[in-house]
Phi, psi and omega in degrees: 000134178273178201285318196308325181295327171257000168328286193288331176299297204318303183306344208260325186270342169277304177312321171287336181266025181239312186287312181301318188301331192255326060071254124012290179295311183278357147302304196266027163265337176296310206265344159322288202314292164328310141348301229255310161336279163357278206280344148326293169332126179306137169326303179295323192283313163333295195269355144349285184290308203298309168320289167314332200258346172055065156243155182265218167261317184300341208282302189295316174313314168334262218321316168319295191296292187257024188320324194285334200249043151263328172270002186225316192275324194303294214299312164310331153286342177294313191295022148286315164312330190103349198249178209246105186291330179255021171262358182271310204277250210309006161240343180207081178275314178310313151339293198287319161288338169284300155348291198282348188264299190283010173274291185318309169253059169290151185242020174196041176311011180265320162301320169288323168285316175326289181295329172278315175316313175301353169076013219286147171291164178324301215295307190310254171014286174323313174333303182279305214270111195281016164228021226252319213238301171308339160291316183314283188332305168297283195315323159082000000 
């Protein structure tokens, strides 16, 4: 292959490791700031909230730390499934926070953007996915 040829993937490929990297910086600067919000609270107000929402500290570190693949992968495993992140959050919000806790501590979210980019069937999907038996369930 001539270089002319590999010319346009290389630009294609640069560009995308520049968008994933700029990507990456604005992440982890949302979840500093948030960090930095957080720890700003008054104690009492902290476990307040903590309270309302039936999160624990581990819980709130999850959500912190992995907060983009709860907000980028769940709602995509539900529509695989069929079902509505916003029909959750108005009919079963406690539901939808139980989701969203156990989304957060996922052991293999890489694996889960894989199958889900991939169009991959449920059945795959179920393998990886630690709401999988809960999901089912709201489908009925």
């Amino acid at each position: 292959m001539t270089a002319d040829r590999l010319a346009p993937s290389l630009s294609g490929v640069a560009a995308d490791t520049c968008h994933w990297i700029a990507r990456l910086i604005h992440d982890w600067r949302e979840r500093h700031e948030l960090d930095r919000e957080l720890a700003a609270l008054p104690p009492g107000e902290r476990h307040r909230m903590l309270a309302e929402l039936g999160l624990s500290e581990d819980d709130l570190d999850a959500l912190v730390t992995h907060g983009d693949q709860v907000s980028t992968l769940m709602p995509r495993a539900l529509a695989l499934r069929g079902l509505s992140l916003e029909a959750l959050a108005h009919d079963h919000q406690g539901l939808l926070h139980d989701l969203q806790r156990t989304c957060a501590h996922c052991a293999d979210p890489r694996r889960c953007r894989h199958l889900l980019a991939e169009d991959a069937p449920v059945a795959d999907h179920d393998e990886v996915c630690p709401n999988a038996s809960t999901m089912a369930a709201l489908k009925g």
